[in-house]
C-alpha positions in Angstrom: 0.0 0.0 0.0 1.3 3.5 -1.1 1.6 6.0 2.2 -0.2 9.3 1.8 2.4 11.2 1.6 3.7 9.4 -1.6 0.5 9.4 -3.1 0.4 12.7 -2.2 3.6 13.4 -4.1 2.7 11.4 -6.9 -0.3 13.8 -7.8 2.1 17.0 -7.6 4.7 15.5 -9.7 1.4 14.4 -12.2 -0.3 18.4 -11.8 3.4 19.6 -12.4 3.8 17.4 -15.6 0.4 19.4 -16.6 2.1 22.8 -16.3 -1.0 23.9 -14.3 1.3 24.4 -11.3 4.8 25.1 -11.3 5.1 28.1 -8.7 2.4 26.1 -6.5 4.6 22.9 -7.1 7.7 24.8 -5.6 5.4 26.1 -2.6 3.6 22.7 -1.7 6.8 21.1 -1.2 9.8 21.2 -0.2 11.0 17.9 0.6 9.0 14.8 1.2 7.9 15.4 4.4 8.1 19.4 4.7 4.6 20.4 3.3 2.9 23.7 3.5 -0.3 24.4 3.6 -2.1 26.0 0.4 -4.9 25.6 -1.7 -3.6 24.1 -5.1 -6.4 24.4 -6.8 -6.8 28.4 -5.7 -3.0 28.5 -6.8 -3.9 26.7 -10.0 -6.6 29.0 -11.0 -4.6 32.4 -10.2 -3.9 34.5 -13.4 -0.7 35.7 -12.5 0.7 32.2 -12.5 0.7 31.8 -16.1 2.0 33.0 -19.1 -0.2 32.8 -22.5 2.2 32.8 -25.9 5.8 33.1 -25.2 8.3 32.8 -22.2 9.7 36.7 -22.6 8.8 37.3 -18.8 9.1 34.1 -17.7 12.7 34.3 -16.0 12.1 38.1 -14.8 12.9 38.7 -11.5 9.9 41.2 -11.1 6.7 40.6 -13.5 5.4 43.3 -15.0 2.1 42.7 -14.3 3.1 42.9 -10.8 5.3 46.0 -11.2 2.5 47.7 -13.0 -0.7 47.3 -10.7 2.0 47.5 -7.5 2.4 51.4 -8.6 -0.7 52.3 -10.2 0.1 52.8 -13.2 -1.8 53.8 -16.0 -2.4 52.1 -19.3 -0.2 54.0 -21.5 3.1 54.0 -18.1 2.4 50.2 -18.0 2.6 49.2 -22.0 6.0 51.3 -21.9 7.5 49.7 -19.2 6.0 45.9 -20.6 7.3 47.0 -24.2 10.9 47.6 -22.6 10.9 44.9 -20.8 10.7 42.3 -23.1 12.5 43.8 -26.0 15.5 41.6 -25.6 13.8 38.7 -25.2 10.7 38.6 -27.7 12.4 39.0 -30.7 11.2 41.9 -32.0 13.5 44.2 -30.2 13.5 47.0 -31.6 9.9 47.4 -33.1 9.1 47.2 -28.5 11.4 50.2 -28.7 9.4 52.0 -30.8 5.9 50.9 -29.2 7.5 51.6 -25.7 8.3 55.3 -27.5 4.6 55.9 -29.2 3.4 55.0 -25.7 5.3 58.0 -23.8 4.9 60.1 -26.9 0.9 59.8 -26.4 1.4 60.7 -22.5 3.4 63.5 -23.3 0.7 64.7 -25.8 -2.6 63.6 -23.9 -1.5 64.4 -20.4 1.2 67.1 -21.1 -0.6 68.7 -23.8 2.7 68.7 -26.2 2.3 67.7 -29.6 
């Protein structure tokens, strides 16, 4: 008979193979038996968790997301700082540049009134 805590395991390792959960993976457990209490299927089901198309902010220290909504910023400030962010690592550089640069040239002109 398989002990709970290895069944227990066993379903992680299966909802890791998934990729539903890797941060909640690295939070449930540490070793066999040093578990933390948390809702995996809360964890699952959170937004921030995931990343559709792409891996450009995967490896980033601090997400953009995260950055943006921590400092209220507003649409236009939190496009720039996304478009800079990832121009080295999306592949289209340069073309982020330049949206990250329409997007402080339209504050400028809608909030500064210089056109």
């Amino acid at each position: 008979m398989i002990q709970m805590t290895t069944w227990f395991i066993l379903i992680l390792k299966r909802i890791k193979q998934m990729g539903m959960m890797e941060d909640g993976w690295n939070e449930a457990v540490k070793e066999k038996s040093d578990f933390k209490k948390i809702d995996i299927k809360q964890k699952a089901k959170r937004a921030s968790t995931k990343q559709i198309g792409g891996d450009h902010y995967k490896d980033l220290e601090i997400q953009p997301v995260d950055y943006i909504t921590g400092n209220n910023l507003t649409f236009l400030e939190g496009n720039a700082i996304k478009y800079i962010t990832r121009n080295r690592k999306k592949g289209s550089g340069s073309e982020d540049i330049k949206k990250a640069i329409h997007c402080l040239e339209l504050i400028l002109e809608i909030e500064y009134g210089e056109k």
